[in-house]
Structure formats: C-alpha cells, structure tokens
N, C-alpha and C positions, 0 to 999 in steps of 0.2 A: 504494500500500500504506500503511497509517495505522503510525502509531508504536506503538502499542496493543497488544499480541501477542497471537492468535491464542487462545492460552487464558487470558489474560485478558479476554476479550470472551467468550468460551466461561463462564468464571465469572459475567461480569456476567446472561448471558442466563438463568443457574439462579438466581441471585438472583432478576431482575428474576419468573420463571416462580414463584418459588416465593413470593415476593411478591404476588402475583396471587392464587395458588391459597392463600392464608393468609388472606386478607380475602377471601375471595368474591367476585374481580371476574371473576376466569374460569375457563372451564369446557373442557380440552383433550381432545377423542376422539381426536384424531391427536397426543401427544403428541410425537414426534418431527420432526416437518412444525412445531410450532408453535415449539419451541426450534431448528427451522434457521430459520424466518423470526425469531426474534427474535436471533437473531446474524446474520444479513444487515443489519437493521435498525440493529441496533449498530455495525455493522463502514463502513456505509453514513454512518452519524453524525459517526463518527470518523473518517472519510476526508475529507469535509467541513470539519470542525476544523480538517485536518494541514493542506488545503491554502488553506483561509482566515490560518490561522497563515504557510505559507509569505507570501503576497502581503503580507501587514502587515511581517512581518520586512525584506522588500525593498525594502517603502516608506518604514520606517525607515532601513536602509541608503542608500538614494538620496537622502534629504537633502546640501542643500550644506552641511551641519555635522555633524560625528560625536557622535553619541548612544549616551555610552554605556552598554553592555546594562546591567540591571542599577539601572541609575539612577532617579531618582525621573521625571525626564522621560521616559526611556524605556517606564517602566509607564506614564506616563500616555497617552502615545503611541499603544502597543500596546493598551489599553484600546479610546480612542478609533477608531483604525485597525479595531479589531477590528471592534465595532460596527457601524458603518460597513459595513462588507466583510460583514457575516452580513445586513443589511439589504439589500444590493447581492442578495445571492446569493437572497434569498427571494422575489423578486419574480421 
C-alpha cells in the first residue's frame, strides 16, 4: 500500500485528466475507464517510490556507522541510494 492516500491520488488523476483535456492532448469517450486507469497508474507509481524508499532507508541503516536522518550525508546518501535502486528496478 503507498503512503499517498487514496484521494489524494484520486485528486492527482483529475488534475493530471483535466490537464490533458485543457491543452488538447486527449480525447476520453469512456471517461470513467480513463480516470480509473489513471489512478491505477498513479497508485502503481507511488507504490514503486514507497518501496524503492523502503530499500534505501535500510541501506542506510545497515551501515557500520550511524547516519544520521536528516543530515547532510544522509541526503546525500539517500539521493544516491535512490538513484541507484530506480535504475536497478527499471531494467
């Protein structure tokens, strides 16, 4: 389950929909069918994130030296790590 709630990702999809349908980039006959795929889409994104975030955060934690959160090495860390971990997962 993502950290994200439910109608927050429910908001973002009427945005993103209404975004679309404001510049002309699309055109929805099933309009209901196309805001559930764009909140699956969403919800599928941010599941991804929550659990790329988990693996970094742990990766940090398992150092033999504590880093701590917050810190400028930690951001830089968690940066890196991130990266890292979204490259890993897109292949």
């Amino acid at each position: 389950m993502s950290r994200i709630s439910e109608s927050r990702i429910s908001h973002l999809a009427h945005l993103v929909m209404n975004g679309l349908r404001s510049a002309n980039l699309g055109d929805f006959p099933n309009e209901g069918r196309a805001l559930s795929e764009t909140k699956r889409v969403l919800q599928a994104f941010f599941q991804r994130e929550d659990h790329i975030d988990d693996i970094v955060r742990q990766k940090i934690n398992s150092l033999s030296r504590h880093v701590p959160v917050g810190s400028r090495e930690w951001d830089i860390l968690y940066r890196k790590y991130f990266e890292e971990e979204s490259r890993k997962q897109r292949r």
